[in-house]
N, C-alpha and C positions, 0 to 999 in steps of 0.2 A: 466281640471285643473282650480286653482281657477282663475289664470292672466287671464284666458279667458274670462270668464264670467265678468269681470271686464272690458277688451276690448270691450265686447259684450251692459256693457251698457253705456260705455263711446260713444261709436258708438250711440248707441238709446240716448242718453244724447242730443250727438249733432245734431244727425239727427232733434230733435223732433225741436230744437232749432236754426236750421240752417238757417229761416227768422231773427231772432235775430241777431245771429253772421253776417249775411251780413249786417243787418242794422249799428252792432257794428265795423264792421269792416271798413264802410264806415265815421261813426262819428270817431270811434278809431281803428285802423285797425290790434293794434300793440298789444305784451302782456308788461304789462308797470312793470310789479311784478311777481316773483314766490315766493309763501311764502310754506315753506315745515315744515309739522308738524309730531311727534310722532317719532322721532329720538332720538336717546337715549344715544348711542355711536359715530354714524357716522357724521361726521359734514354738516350740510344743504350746505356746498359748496360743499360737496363732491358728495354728492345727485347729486347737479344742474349741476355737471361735465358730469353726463353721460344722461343725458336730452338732446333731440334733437334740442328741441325749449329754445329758450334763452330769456331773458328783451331786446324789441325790434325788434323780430320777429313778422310776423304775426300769428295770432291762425289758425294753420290747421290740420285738423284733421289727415292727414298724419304722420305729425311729432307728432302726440299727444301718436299717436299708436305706434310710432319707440320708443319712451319715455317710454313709458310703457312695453314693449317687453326689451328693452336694462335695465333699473331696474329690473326685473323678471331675466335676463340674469346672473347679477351680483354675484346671490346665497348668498346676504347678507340680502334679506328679506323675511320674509313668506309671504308678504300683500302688495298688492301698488295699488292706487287708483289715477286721476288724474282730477280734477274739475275747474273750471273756475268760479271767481266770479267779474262780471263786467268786468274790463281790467286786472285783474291778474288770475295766473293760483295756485292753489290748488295745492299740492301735498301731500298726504299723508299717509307713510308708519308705516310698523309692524317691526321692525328688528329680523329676526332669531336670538335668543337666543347663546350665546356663550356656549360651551364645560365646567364646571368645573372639570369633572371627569367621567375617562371610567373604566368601570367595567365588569367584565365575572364572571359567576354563570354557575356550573356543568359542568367545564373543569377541567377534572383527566389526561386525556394524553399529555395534553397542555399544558404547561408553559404559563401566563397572561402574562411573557415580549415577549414570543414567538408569541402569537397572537398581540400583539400593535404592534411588529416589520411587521408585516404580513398588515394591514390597514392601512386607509391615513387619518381617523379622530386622533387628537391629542388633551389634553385638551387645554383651551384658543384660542380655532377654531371655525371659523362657521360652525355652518352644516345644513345639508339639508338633507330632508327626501330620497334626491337620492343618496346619497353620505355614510348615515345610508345602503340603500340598497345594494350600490354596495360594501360595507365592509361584508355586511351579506353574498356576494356570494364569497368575499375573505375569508373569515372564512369557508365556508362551501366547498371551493376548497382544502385550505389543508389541513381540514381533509378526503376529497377523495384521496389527493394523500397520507394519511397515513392508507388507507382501511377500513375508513370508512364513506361510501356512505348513512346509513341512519341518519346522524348526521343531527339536524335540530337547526336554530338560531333563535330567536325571540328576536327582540330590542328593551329595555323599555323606555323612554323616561320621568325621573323624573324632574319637571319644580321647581326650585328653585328661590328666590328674586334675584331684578336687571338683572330682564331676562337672569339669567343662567341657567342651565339645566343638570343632570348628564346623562351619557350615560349609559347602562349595557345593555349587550348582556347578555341572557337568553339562554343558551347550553345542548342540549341534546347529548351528545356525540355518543348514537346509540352502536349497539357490532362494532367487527371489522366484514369488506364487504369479508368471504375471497372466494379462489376459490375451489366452490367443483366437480371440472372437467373441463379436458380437452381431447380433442378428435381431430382427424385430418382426412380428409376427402383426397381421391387421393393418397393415398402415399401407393404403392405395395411393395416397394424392402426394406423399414423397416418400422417397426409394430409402433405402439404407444406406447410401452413403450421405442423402442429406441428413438423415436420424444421427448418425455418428459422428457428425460435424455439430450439432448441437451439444451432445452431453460432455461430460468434461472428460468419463474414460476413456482410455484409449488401444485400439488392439495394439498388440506388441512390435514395433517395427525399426529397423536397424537406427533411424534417427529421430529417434526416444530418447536418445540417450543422457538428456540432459532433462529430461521431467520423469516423474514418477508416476504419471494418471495411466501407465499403462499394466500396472498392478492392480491385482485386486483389494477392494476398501468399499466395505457392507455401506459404511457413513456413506461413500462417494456414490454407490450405487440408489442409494436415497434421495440425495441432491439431484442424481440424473434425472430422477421421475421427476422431480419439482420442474428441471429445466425443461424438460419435454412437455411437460404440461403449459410452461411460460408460453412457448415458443408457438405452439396450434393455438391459443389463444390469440396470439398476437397474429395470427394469422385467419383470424376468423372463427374457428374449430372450437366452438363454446363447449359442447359435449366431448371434450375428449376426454380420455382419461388411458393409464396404465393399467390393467387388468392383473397384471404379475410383471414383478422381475424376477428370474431365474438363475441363479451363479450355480453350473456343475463342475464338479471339481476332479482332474482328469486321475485317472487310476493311478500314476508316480505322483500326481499332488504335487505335479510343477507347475500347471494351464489351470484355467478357469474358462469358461464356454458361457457367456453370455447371452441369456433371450429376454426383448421385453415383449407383452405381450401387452398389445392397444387396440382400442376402439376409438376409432379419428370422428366418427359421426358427420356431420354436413357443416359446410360453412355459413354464417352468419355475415349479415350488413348489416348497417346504421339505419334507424329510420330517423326521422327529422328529431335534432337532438333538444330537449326540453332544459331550462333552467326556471325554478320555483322559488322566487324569494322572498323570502318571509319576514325579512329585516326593514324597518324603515326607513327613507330617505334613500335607500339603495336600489338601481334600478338595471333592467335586465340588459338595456343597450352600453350601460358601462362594465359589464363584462361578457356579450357574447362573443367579441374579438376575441377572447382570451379560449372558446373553445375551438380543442384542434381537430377536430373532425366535421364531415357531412353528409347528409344523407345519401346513403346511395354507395358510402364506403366501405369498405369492406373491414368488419370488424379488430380492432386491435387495444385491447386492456390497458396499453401503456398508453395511448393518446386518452385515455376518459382518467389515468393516474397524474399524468402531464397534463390536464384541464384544469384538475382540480386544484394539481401545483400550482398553477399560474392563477386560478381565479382567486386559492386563496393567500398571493402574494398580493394581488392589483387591490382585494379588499382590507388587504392591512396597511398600504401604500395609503389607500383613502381614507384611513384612520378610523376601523371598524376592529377595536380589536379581540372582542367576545363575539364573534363569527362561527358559526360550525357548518361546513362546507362538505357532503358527501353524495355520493352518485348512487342512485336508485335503477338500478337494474332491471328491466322487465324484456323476458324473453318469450319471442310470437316465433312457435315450432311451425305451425303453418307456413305463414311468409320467411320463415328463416331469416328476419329481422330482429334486433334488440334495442331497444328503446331505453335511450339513457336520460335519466331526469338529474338535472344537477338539484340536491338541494341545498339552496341556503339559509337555514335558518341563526336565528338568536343563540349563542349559545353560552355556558354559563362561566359567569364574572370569575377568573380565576389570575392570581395572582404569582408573580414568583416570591417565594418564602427565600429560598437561599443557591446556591452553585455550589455544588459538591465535585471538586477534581481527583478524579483516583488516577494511580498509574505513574504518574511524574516523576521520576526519581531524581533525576538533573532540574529540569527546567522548572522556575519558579513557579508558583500560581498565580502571580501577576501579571507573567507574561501573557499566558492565557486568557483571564481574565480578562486583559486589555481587548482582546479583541472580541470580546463579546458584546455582541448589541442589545442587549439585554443585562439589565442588572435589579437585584433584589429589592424588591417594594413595584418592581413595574408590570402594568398588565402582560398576562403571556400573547407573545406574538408566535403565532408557528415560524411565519416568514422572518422572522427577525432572528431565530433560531436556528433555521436552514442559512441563512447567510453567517449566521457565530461559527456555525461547522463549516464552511467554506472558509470562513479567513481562518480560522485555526489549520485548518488542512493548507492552506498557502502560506503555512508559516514554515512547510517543507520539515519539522521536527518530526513529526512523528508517522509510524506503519501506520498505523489504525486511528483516525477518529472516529466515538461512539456517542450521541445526543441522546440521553431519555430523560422520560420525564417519569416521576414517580409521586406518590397522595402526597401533600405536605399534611402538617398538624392538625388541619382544618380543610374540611371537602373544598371553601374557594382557595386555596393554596395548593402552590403544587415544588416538588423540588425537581431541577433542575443536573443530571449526574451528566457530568465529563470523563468516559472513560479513554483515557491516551495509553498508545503502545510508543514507547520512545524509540527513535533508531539512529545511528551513531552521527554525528553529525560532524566532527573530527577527521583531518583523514592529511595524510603526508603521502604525498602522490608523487611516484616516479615514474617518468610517462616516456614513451617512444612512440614514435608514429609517424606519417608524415600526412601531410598536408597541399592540395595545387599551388596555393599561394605560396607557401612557406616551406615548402621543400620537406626532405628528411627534417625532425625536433626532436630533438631533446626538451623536455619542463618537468621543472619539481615545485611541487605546489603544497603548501602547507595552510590550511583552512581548517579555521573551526567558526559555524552558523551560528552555535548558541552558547558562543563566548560565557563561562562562570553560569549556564542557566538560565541567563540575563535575557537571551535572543540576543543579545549581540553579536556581530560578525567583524572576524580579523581573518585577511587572508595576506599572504606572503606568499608569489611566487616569482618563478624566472623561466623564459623560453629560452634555449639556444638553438637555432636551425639554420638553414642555408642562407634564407632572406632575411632572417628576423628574426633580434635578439632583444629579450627583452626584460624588466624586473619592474616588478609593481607590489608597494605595500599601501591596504586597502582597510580602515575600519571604519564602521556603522555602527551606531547605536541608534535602534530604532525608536524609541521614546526619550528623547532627548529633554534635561530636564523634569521628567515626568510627567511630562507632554506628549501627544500626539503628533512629535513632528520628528524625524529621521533626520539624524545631522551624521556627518563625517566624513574623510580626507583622504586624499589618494597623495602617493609618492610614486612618482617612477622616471625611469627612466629606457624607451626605445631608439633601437637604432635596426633602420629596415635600408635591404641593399636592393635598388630597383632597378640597377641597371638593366634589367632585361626588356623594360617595359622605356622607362622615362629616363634613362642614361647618366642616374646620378643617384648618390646616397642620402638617408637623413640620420641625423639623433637628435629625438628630444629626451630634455630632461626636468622636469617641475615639479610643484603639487597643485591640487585643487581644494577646495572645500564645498559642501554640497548640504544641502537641507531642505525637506518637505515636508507637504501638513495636507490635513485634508479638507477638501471646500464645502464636499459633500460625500454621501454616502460613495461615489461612485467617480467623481472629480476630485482631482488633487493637483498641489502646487509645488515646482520645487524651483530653487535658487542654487547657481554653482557659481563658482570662483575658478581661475584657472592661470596661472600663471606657468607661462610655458619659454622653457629657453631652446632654441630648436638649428639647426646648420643644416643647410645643401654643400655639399663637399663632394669629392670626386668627382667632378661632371666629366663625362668622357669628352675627349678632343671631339669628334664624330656628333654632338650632341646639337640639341634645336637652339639658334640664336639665344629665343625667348625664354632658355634654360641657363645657358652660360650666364645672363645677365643676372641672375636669383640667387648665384653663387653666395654664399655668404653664412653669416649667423643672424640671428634675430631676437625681439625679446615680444613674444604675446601677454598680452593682460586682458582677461575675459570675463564680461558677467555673464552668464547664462539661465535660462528661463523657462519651464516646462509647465503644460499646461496639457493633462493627461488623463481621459476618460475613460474607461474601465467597465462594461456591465458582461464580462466572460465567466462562463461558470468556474475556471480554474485558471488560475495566474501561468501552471504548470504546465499543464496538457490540457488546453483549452481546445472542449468539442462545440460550443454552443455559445454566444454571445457576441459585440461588437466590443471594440477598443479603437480610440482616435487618441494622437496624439500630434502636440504641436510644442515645435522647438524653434527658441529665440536666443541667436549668440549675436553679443555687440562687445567688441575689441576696442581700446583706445584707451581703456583708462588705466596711460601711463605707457611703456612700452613703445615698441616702433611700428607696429601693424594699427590699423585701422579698417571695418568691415561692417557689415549687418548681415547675418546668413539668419533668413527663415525656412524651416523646413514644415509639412505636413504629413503625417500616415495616419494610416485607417487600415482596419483588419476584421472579416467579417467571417463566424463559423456557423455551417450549419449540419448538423447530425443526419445524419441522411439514413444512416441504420445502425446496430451495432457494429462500435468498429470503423462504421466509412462516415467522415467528416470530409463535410467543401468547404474549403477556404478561399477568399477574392481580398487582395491586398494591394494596395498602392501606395506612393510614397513620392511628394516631389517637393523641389527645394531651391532658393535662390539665395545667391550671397552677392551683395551690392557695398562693394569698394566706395570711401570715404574720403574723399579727398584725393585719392590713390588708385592704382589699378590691383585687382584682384592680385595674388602672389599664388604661383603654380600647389604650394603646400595647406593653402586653404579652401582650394579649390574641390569641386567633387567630380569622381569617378568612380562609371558603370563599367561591371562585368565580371564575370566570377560567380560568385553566391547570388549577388544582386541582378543577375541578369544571365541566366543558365544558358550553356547553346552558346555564349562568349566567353572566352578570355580572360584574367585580372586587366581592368584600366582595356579592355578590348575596343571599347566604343569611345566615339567624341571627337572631340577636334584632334587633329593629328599635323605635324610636322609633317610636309610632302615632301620633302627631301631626305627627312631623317629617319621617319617612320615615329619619332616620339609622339606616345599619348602628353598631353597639354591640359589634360583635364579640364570641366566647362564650370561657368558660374551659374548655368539651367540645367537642373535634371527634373525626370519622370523617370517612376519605371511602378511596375505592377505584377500580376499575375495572377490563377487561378488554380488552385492544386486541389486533387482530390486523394485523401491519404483513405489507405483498404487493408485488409489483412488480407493473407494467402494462401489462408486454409491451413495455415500450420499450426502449430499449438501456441497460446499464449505464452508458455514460458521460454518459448524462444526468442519472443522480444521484436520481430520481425515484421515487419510492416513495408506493402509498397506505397507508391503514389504516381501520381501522371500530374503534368503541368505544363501550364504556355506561361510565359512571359511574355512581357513587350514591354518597352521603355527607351527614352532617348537621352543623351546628354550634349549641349552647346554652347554657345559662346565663349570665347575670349577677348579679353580687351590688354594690349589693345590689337586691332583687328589687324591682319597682316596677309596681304598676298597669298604667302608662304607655308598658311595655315589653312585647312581643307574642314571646315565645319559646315554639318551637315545636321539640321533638327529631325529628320525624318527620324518616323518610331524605326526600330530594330524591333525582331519575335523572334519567339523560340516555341520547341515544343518538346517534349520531352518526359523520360520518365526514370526513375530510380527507387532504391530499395535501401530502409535502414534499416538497422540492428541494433538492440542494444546487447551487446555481447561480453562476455565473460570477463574480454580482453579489454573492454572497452567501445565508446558508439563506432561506427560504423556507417561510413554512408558511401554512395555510389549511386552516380547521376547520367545521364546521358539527354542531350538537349542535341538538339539540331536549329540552326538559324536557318530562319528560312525567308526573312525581312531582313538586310543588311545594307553595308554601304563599301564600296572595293576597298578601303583601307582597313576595315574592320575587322579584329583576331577573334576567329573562333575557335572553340575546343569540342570536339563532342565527348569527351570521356571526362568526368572531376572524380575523385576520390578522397578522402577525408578518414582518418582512423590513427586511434591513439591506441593502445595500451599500458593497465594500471597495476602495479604492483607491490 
């Protein structure tokens, strides 16, 4: 380096001169001046600060060299030199050039704020040829972790007046690094394509083209061990492990070749599972329901995880909440059994000290807040914790919720951090798509979730499509008063064209009002209002007696009543829990209609593996005329969504002369779906599912000859495929009825797809 050679003849400088210097040291001993030249910016005191020898020390060549070394240190000069004339000492530097401006050339995947943000050169900065360097191997880092590995940097160095200087990186960005194969070494009891179906990489294949896991990323090749490890555990395979993973990287440094190298070892079963409790008043028969395994099973980590989840919710349920609940592991290589002891012991009094929310930028901390079941001063619940991160997470605001807990001030305290990733919640929607029921649509929809931060929600939309046109304004405030109870008002107005089905038109137009609370952690109550102005118009000449006569306008007046139970892990994408819910509308008060419609549903989920959820639903309902006979627009109708394998309005009682649906004041209808993935990648969003239906609809009053009502059930059976895609969901159904009645419309094809822009 150049400092060196400068050392090197400062050393021979004085060497040569070292009878001098003693003679001088002897008449003058001392350096009596430092005069410092070719500074430009830096002020000569500032210089003399980091100089070892001072006016007044003696000249030694020790410190001449600490002088020179702690200058070169500083990274403020390219040049420094240190001479002696008479009894003063010389110093004289080059100062590194200031930063005016950094620049990049031939970055297409990169954002220029994206790479400055990335380096620690900025303009108005010194820089050094090492500092240049070591931004050249930060640049060329993250474009390896964005897959591409032959990306190369060359930094120019443009020298401008008053010793400035502009920067540019000169980027060749390279193709992407990706992977074209991988392969697994050891592993008998599944092949390699079920191995590659587990980890998240993926080889390179023409319908990739919307995820990136088929690049190479060291991080992601990490995570694959972890999941390959998850994955034989849960399969029994307690000994497994990864031996090596392997990335070689192809001679152009376009491929990566991928090997893991495992040892699968023998599978394990259960033996008879133990729980040891050590708490008092707590006993073993009120929670072995809660363990999900039995002897004789074939080993799986996530059901002794999912045991302990469950025991240690049922123990806080029972009001134990200084509980410590963990699984003792004992493994018998002989019998290739693993003996799982649940322990429960006492464990220590720990309190929440405070809730720390980071991340929020929009949404207040009280919305938050609110839905935590837990609050400061109260003993820690795990389970009261896990259910705060679920309703947060069902508040739909935000990418990520993160729960920890960290020491508080004092060992029995502990704090409580909220980390949230927000995501947009805002959105003006211009939508095309079409619909079975509703033909070609046109909707523009303007919603915002978390209204001012507030979690408020205001939506504003309008349909326009073949059947059905429609405009609805819609706000909620979900802590009403600031209160735990959700109030707020719809306006709208529909007008749907049925002729195809029931040989006449309608428009309503009203508002509602609406409010809920909660009874219990898991029950809730709500009240609605509904005041509806609504017409049957158009009726075709061609139409059912029972139809002509309904012509008209009307005025509804409604209370409404919901009574709605809830134990689903996700409001959103619910894999696991029940929901029951029961609805009460009574008409009369005030207006021309009169009625009582009750309905019932229930919805059961059960996880069956990653990915494949069962779901078993049903739903039935009766609306009993007051005075009065049921009216064709209050009536209900099966088929469509509600009854796959049929029609819109396809089932029910039917006009025999006209073919018109009459809709029934009795329905049922149910089903069983099994929703699966496809083997494709998660970020295609793709999912199938298989399903039967069956369900009926009947009666009308009043009763007529003329009219063909039949209770028998109707089935279907059937299966389709959704998307959530780019464009927007996606769905496509095919049902066959295979339980019917001869007036009844079926469809085997429905299709559903919007697009958002």
């Amino acid at each position: 380096m150049r400092w060196l050679t400068h050392i090197a003849l400062v050393a021979l400088t004085l060497t040569v001169n070292a009878p001098l210097l003693e003679a001088d040291a002897q008449s003058s001993p001392t350096v009596r001046e430092i005069i410092v030249e070719g500074n430009q910016r830096i002020e000569a005191g500032t210089i003399r600060s980091y100089l070892l020898i001072q006016e007044g020390d003696p000249f030694e060549l020790r410190r001449i060299d600490q002088s020179l070394k702690s200058l070169f240190a500083t990274g403020l000069f390219a040049d420094v030199s240190i001479d002696h004339q008479s009894d003063a000492l010389l110093v004289n530097v080059v100062e590194n050039p200031l930063i005016n401006r950094i620049a990049f050339e031939g970055n297409k995947r990169l954002e220029d704020d994206f790479l400055k943000s990335e380096i620690t050169l900025k303009p108005r900065v010194v820089f050094t040829q090492s500092k240049i360097q070591n931004d050249v191997k930060r640049i060329l880092d993250v474009y390896r972790v964005n897959g591409r590995f032959g990306a190369t940097v060359d930094p120019k160095v443009i020298q401008l007046p008053q010793n400035r200087a502009d920067l540019v990186f000169e980027i060749d960005e390279g193709p992407l690094t990706s992977v074209s194969s991988i392969r697994f070494i050891g592993n008998k009891v599944f092949d390699d394509d079920d191995l590659r179906g587990v980890i998240q990489t993926r080889e390179k294949a023409w319908y990739n083209f919307l995820t990136s896991n088929d690049t190479y990323d060291s991080d992601r090749i990490e995570f694959d061990r972890e999941l390959l490890r998850r994955f034989y555990l849960s399969e029994g395979y307690a000994d497994f492990r990864v031996d090596a993973a392997n990335a070689e990287m192809a001679a152009d440094r376009s491929a990566f070749f991928i090997t893991f190298n495992v040892t699968e070892g023998k599978q394990y079963k259960f033996s008879k599972p133990n729980i040891n409790i050590g708490v008092r008043d707590l006993k073993v028969s009120q929670l072995s329901p809660f363990v999900e395994f039995e002897e004789g099973d074939v080993y799986d980590n996530r059901l002794v995880a999912k045991s302990v989840r469950e025991i240690t919710n049922k123990i806080g349920k029972l009001g134990f909440p200084f509980v410590d609940v963990r699984p003792k592991i004992k493994r018998d290589i002989v019998r290739q059994e693993i003996l799982v002891t649940i322990e429960v012991r006492d464990g220590p009094r720990v309190f929440v000290e405070r809730i720390d929310i980071i991340g929020n930028v929009r949404t207040m901390d009280s919305v938050i807040r609110r839905e935590f079941k837990l609050v400061e001063g109260d003993a820690f619940n795990s389970s009261k914790m896990r259910r705060s991160r679920q309703r947060i997470n069902d508040l739909d605001f935000f990418n990520k919720v993160v729960l920890k807990r960290e020491q508080g001030s004092t060992p029995d305290k502990t704090i409580v951090k909220v980390e949230v990733e927000e995501k947009s919640t805002g959105s003006l929607n211009l939508g095309l798509g079409y619909s079975t029921d509703s033909g070609p649509l046109v909707d523009v929809t303007l919603r915002e979730r978390n209204l001012l931060g507030k979690g408020q929600s205001l939506s504003l939309s309008t349909t326009l499509a073949a059947e059905k046109s429609s405009i609805n304004l819609s706000v909620t405030e979900p802590f009403f008063q600031n209160r735990d109870i959700a109030a707020g008002f719809d306006i709208f107005h529909v007008a749907r064209n049925l002729q195809g089905t029931r040989s006449y038109n309608t428009a309503n137009t009203g508002f509602g009002l609406r409010a809920g609370y909660p009874l219990s952690e898991l029950l809730r109550q709500s009240w609605s209002y509904r005041l509806d102005h609504s017409e049957i118009k158009d009726v075709a000449s061609t139409a059912s007696q029972l139809i002509k006569t309904q012509e008209g306008d009307r005025l509804l007046s409604q209370v409404g009543h919901i009574l709605s139970f809830d134990a689903r892990d996700s409001r959103i994408t619910p894999t696991d829990g029940f929901a029951a819910r029961l609805n009460n509308d009574l008409a009369g008060f005030g207006g021309d209609v009169f009625y009582l419609r009750n309905v019932v549903s229930a919805a059961q989920f059960y996880p069956l593996a990653p990915g494949w959820v069962l779901s078993a639903s049903g739903k039935a309902g009766h609306i009993l005329g007051l005075g009065e006979d049921v009216e064709i627009a209050d009536r209900f109708f099966l088929g469509g969504n509600n009854l796959r394998g049929f029609a819109s309005a396809g089932v029910g009682p039917r006009d025999k002369s006209t073919k018109d649906s009459l809709g029934g004041e009795w329905i049922y209808h149910g089903g069983i779906e099994l929703t699966m993935p496809l083997g494709l990648p998660d970020e295609f969003g793709i999912n199938g599912r298989l399903f039967t239906d069956v369900g009926s609809l009947f009666t009308v009053s009043p009763s007529s000859s003329n009219v063909i009502d039949s209770a028998n059930p109707r089935a279907s059976v059937g299966g389709g495929i959704g998307w959530v895609s780019p464009f927007g969901p996606i769905n496509v159904d095919l049902g066959w009825a295979f339980l019917k009645e001869d007036l009844d419309e079926t469809e085997v094809f429905r299709l559903n797809f919007g697009t958002r822009f």
